[in-house]
N, C-alpha and C positions, 0 to 999 in steps of 0.2 A: 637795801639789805642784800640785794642779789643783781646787782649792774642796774643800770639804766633800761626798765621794761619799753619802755616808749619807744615805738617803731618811729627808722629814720626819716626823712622825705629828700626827695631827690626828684633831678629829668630825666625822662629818656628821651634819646634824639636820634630823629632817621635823617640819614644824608643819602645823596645821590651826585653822582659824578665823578669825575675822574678828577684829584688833584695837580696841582700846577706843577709840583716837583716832576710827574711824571709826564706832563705834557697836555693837561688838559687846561679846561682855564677856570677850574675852582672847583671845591665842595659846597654845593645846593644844600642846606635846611630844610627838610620837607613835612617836619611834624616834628611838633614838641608836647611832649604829654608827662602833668604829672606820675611818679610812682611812688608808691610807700617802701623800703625796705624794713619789713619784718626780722626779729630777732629769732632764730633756732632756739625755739623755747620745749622743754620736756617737762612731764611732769615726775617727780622721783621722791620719797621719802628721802626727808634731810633730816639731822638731829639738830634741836634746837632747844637751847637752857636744859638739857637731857632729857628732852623728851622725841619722840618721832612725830612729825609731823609730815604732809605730801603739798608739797610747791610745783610752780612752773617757775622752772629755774633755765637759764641761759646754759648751752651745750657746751659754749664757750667757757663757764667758771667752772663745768665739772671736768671738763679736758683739762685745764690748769688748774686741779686740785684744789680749787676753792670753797667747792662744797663739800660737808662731810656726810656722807652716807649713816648709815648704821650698819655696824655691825651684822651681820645673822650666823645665829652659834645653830649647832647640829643637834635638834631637841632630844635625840637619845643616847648622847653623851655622857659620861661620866666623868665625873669633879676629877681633878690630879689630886690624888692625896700624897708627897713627897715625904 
């Protein structure tokens, strides 16, 4: 309904040493360690089948317009009668 919630998985990787282009004799591997990358999740009233409801929704679909917010009108407003 709202992207892919499932955080990614991925390695982090520490190197040590000087590479060869520059004159040493390699990049060392000195630890590999799983990581999760997590989605930038918010939580926001979305309208949904016309009604409001509050999701954790991705930062990413509300920056590209994916999500539709609600409205909020000004409660002491008065109707246009034209």
């Amino acid at each position: 309904m709202y992207g892919d919630l499932k955080p990614g998985r991925g390695n982090k990787k520490v190197e040590r040493g000087k590479a060869k282009y520059l004159g040493g004799n390699g990049r060392k591997t000195t630890g590999i360690s799983k990581r999760v990358y997590r989605q930038n999740l918010k939580k926001i009233q979305v309208v949904e089948n016309g009604s409001v409801v509050t999701r954790r929704v991705p930062v990413r679909l509300i920056r590209s317009g994916a999500i539709i917010k609600p409205v909020a009108t000004d409660p002491f407003a008065l109707p246009d009668h034209n």
